[in-house]
C-alpha positions as CSV (number, residue, x, y, z in Angstrom):
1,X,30.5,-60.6,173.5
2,X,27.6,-62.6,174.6
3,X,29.5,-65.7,172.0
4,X,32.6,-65.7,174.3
5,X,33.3,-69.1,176.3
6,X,32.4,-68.4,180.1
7,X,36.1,-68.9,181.1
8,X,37.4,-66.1,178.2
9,X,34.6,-63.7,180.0
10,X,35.7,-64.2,183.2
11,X,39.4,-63.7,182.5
12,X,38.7,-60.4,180.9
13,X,36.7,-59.6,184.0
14,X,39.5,-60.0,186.1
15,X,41.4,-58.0,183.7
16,X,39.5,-55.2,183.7
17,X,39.3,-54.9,187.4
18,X,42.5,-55.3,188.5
19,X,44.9,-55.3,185.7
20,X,47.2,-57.3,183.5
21,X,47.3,-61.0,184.8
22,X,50.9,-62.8,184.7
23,X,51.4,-65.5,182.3
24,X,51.4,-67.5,185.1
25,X,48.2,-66.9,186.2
26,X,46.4,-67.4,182.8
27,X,48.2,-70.3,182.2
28,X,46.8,-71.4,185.5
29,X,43.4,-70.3,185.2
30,X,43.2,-72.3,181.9
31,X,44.5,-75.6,182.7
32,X,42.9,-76.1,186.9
33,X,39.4,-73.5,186.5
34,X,37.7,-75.6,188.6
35,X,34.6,-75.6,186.3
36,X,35.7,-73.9,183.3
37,X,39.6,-76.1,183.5
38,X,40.9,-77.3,180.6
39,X,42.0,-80.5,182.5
40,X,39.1,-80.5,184.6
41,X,36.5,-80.9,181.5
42,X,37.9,-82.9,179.2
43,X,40.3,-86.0,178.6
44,X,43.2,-84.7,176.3
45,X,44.9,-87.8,175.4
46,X,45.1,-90.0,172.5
47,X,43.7,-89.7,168.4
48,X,40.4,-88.1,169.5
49,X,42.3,-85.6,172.3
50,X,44.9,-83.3,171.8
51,X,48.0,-84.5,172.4
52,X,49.7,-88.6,172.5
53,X,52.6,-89.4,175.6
54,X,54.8,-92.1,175.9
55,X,52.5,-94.5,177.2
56,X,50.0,-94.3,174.9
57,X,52.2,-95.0,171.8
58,X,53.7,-98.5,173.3
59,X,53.3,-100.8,176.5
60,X,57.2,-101.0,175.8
61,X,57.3,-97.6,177.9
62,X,55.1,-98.1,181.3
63,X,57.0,-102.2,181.4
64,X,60.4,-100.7,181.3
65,X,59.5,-98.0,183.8
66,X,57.9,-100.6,185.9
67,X,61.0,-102.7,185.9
68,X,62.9,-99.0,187.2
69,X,60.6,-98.7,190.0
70,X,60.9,-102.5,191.0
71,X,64.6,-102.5,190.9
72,X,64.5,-99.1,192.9
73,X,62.2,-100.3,195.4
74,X,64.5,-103.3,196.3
75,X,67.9,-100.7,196.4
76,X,65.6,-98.9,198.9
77,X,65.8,-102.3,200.8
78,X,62.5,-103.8,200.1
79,X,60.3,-101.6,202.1
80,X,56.6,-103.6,203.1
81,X,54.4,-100.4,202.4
82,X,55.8,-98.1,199.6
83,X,53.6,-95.2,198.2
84,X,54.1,-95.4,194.4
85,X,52.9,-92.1,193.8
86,X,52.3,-90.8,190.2
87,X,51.8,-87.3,189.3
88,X,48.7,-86.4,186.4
89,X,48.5,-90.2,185.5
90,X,46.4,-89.6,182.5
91,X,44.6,-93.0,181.9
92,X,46.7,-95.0,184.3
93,X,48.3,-96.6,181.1
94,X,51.5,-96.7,182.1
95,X,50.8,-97.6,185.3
96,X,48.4,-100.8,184.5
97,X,51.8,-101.4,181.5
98,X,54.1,-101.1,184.9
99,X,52.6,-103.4,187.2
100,X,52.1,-106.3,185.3
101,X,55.7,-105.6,184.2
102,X,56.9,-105.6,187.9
103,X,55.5,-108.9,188.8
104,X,58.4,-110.3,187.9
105,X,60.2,-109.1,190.9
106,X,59.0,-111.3,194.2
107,X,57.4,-109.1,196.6
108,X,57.2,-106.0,195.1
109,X,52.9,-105.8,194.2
110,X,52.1,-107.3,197.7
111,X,54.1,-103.8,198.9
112,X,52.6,-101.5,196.7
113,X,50.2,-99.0,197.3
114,X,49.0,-96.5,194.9
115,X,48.6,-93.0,195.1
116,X,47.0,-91.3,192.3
117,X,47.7,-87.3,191.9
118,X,44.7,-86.0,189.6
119,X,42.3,-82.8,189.9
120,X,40.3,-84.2,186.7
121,X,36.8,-85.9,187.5
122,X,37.1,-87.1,184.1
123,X,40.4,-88.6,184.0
124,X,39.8,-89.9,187.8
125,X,36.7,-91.9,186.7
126,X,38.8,-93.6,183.5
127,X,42.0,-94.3,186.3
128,X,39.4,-96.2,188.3
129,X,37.9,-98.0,185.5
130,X,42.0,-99.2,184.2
131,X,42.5,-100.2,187.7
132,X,39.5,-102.0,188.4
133,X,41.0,-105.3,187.9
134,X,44.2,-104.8,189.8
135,X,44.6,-106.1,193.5
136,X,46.6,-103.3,194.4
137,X,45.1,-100.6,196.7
138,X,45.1,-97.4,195.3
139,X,43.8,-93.6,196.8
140,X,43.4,-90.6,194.9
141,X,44.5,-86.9,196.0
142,X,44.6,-83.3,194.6
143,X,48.3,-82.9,195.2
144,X,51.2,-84.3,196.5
145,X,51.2,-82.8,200.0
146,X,48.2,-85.1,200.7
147,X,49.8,-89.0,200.3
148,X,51.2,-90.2,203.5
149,X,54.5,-90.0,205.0
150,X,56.5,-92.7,204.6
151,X,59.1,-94.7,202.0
152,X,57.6,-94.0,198.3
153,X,58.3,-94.2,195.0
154,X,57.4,-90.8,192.6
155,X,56.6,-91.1,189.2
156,X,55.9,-87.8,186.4
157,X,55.8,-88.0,182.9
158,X,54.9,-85.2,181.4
159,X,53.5,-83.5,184.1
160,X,55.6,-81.0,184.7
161,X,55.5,-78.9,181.5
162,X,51.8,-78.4,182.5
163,X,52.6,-76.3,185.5
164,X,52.2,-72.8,185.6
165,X,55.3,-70.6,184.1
166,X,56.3,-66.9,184.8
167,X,58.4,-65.1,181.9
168,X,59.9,-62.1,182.2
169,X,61.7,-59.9,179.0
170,X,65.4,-58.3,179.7
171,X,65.1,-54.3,179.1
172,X,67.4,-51.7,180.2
173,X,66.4,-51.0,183.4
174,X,65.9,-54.9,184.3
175,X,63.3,-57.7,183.2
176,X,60.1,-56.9,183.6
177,X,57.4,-59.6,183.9
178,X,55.1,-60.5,181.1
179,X,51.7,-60.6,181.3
180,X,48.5,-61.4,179.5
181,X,46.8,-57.7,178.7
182,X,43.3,-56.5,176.4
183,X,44.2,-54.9,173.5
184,X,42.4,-51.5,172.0
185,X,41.0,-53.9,169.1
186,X,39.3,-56.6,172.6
187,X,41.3,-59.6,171.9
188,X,43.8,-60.6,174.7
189,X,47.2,-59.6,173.8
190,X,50.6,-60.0,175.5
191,X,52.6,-57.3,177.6
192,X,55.1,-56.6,179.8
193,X,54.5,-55.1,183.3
194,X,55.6,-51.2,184.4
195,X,58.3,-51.8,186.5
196,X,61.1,-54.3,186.4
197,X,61.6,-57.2,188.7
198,X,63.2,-56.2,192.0
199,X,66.5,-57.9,192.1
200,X,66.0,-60.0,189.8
201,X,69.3,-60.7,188.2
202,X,70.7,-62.3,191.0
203,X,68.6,-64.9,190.8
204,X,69.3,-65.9,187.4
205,X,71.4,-68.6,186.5
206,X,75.4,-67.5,185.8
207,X,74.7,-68.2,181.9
208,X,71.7,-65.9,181.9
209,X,73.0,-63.3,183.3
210,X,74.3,-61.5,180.2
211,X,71.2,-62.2,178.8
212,X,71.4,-59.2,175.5
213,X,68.0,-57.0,175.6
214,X,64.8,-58.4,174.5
215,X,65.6,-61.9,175.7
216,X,62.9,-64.0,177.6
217,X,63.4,-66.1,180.1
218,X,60.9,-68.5,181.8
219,X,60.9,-70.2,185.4
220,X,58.6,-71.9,187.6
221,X,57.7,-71.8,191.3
222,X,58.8,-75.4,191.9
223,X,56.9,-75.9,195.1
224,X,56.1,-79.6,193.8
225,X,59.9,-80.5,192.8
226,X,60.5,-79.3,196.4
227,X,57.9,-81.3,198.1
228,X,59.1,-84.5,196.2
229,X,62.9,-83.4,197.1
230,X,61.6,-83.1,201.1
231,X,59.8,-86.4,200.7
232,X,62.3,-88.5,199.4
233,X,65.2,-87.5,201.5
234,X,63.7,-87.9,204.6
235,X,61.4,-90.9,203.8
236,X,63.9,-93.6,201.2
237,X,62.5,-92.2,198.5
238,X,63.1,-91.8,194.9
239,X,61.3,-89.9,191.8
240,X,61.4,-90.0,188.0
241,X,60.8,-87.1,185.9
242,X,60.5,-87.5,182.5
243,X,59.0,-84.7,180.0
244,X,60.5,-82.8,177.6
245,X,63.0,-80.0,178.1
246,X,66.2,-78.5,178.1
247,X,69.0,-79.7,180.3
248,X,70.8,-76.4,181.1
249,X,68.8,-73.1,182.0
250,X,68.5,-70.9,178.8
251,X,66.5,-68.2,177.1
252,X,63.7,-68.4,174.9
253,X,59.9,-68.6,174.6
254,X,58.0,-72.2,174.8
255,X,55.1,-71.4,176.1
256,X,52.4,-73.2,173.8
257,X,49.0,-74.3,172.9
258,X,47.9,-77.1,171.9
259,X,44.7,-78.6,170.1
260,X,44.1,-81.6,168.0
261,X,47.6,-82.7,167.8
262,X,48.7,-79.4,166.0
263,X,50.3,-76.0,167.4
264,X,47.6,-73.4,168.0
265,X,47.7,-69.1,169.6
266,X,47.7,-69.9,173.8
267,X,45.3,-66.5,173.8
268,X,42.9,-67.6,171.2
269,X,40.4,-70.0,173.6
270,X,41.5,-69.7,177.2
271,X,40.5,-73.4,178.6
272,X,39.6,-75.1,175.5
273,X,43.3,-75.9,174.3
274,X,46.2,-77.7,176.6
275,X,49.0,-75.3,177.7
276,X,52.5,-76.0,178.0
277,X,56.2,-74.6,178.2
278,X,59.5,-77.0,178.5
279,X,60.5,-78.2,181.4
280,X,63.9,-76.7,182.7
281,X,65.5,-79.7,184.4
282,X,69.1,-77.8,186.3
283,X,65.9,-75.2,188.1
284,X,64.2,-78.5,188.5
285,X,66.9,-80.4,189.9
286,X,68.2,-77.1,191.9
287,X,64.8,-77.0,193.3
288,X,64.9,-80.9,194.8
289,X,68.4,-81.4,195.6
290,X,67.8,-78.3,197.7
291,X,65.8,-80.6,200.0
292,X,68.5,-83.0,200.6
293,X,67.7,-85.2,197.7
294,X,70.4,-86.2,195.1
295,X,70.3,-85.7,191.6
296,X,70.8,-88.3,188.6
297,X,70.6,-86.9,185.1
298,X,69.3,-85.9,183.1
299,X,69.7,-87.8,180.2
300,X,67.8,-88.0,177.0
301,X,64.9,-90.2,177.0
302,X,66.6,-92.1,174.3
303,X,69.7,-93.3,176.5
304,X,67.6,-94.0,179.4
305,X,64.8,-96.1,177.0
306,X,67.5,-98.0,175.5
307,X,69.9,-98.6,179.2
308,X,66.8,-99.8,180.7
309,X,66.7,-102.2,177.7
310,X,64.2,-101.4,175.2
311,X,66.0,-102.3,172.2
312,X,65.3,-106.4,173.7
313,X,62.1,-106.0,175.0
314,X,61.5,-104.7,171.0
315,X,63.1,-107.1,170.1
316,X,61.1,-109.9,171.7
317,X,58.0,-108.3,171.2
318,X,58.2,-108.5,167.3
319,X,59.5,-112.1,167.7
320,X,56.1,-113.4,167.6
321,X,54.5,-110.8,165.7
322,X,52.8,-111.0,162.3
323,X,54.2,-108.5,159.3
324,X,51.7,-106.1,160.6
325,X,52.2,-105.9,163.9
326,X,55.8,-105.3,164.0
327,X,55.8,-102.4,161.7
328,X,53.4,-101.1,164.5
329,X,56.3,-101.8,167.4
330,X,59.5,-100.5,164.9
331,X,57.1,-97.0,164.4
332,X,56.8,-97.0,168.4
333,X,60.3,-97.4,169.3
334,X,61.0,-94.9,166.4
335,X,59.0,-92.4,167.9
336,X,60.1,-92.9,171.6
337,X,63.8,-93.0,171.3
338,X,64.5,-91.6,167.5
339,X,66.0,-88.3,166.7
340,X,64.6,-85.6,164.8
341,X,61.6,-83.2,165.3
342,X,58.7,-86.1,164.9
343,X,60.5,-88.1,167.2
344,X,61.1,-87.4,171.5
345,X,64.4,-89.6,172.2
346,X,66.3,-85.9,172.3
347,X,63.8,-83.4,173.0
348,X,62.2,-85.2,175.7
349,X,64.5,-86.0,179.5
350,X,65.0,-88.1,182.0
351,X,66.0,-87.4,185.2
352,X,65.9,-89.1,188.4
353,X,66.2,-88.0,192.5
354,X,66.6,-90.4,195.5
355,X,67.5,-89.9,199.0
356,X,71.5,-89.7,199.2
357,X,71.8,-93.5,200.8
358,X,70.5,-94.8,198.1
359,X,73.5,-95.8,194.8
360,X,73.1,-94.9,191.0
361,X,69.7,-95.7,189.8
362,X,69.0,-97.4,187.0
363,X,69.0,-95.6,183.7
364,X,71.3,-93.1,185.2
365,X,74.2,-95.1,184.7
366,X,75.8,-95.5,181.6
């Protein structure tokens, strides 16, 4: 056992003495460890990590949702000090793509300040490093509960598929939590807990409700889609959540691992491989508009790419481009708005709160 990665041992430590862990809890202990962390050691992006976003494929991306939060910022009325907040930046690529975008709008970069949600050392040192050259302020926090009060603007993109999800598995008596158990043969092993949920059905969503036997259904805590809901409606706010999903509350397993770009077994190297499950945007949106904020979406990432205007911006970019280089920006705009399994214009969403005052954002409106 001596071979075992030091976060593996202590899971199975914790196992043994005090029983099955949720998947929850494992899913938590692998990703924010904070020394054994899979995004606290490591940066996953790019060829060399183990997964690409959005940003990363095309500047086309972080421009157009620089443009968003410029047009938002004046329908908030212009505020002098807004708190562009972004949640698990990654490299700050969108955001360095976003600013320079936003120049274009008078006012809006002598306004901002950023705030920078991020519990890697590693992907904090590469943030500072992108932002380096850029005269905006910018602060750094743990979570969301620490940026000031005050008018902001919240950005996520793929963030939340990354937090922690319970499941549960629909028997006869009731759905009983799963959990992450030691098998007879030592490897980690999935399970189900004793006793069903206490009153757990009522809680479901009307569609799941009839849910046949053996069904699995996932949810998360939303704390942070409630936090951003509080914010925003008492502080002219507005978010943007984009990651990908299902619109409507269903069934089914998603929970997965992932390493080197391909699909891998989320028991097989606790810390060492990125964690995941899809993002369900009506709990998401329940969750925030039960703060007082309203809801716009969600709508695929294709419709709100291409009503922000990404087909022009393409358009232009390959205008000046050699043979080589737009072949590069046609794959890109394939990949962010196409259809199909290779491609995230359906799978991936886009959806969008604000405080009630302010009208239809941009995107959200076809």
């Amino acid at each position: 056992m001596s071979d075992i990665p030091p976060l593996e041992a202590e899971i199975r430590r914790l196992i043994e003495a005090a029983g099955p862990i949720t998947v929850a809890q494992y899913m938590s202990l692998c990703l924010t460890h904070p020394k054994h962390g899979y995004y606290v050691t490591r940066d996953p992006l790019g060829a060399t990590g183990d997964f690409t976003t959005a940003p990363e494929i095309s500047q086309m991306f972080g421009e157009l949702i620089g443009l968003w939060m410029a047009s938002v910022w004046k329908q908030m009325g212009s505020p002098e000090n807004v708190r562009v907040v972004e949640l698990g930046p990654g490299r700050c690529t969108m955001m360095v793509d976003a600013l320079r975008a936003a120049q274009v709008v008078p006012g809006f970069r002598a306004a901002t300040v950023i705030h920078l949600v991020e519990i890697s050392p590693v992907l904090q040192m590469q943030q500072f490093e992108a932002l380096s050259g850029i005269s905006v302020p910018v602060h750094w926090h743990t979570s969301i509960e620490q940026v000031p009060a005050g008018p902001l603007i919240v950005l996520a993109n793929e963030f939340f598929d990354a937090l922690p999800v319970h499941q549960a598995v629909k028997y006869k008596d009731g759905w009983h939590e799963r959990t992450v158990d030691i098998a007879s043969n030592g490897n980690l092993v999935f399970n189900v807990a004793a006793e069903p949920i206490a009153h757990f059905e009522g809680t479901l969503p009307k569609q799941l409700r009839a849910a046949p036997l053996g069904a699995l259904y996932e949810w998360r805590t939303d704390f942070t889609g409630m936090e951003i809901g509080r914010r925003i409606s008492h502080s002219n706010g507005a978010a943007l959540v984009i990651d990908y999903g299902h619109a409507q509350s269903d069934a089914g397993d998603t929970f997965q691992a992932v390493g080197r770009h391909a699909f891998a077994d989320p028991l097989a190297a606790p810390g060492l491989a990125d964690l995941t499950a899809h993002v369900d945007f009506q709990a998401l949106g329940v969750a925030v508009s039960s703060m007082g904020a309203r809801v716009h979406g969600p709508v695929t990432q294709a419709e709100f790419l291409e009503r922000l205007g990404i087909m022009t911006r393409a358009a232009a970019l390959m205008a000046g481009a050699n043979r080589s280089d737009v072949a590069t920006i046609e794959l890109a705009l394939s990949r962010l708005t196409g259809h199909g399994r290779t491609a995230m214009g359906d799978l991936f969403k886009a959806i969008a709160f604000a405080d009630p005052k302010i009208g239809p954002l941009p995107g959200f409106n076809a």
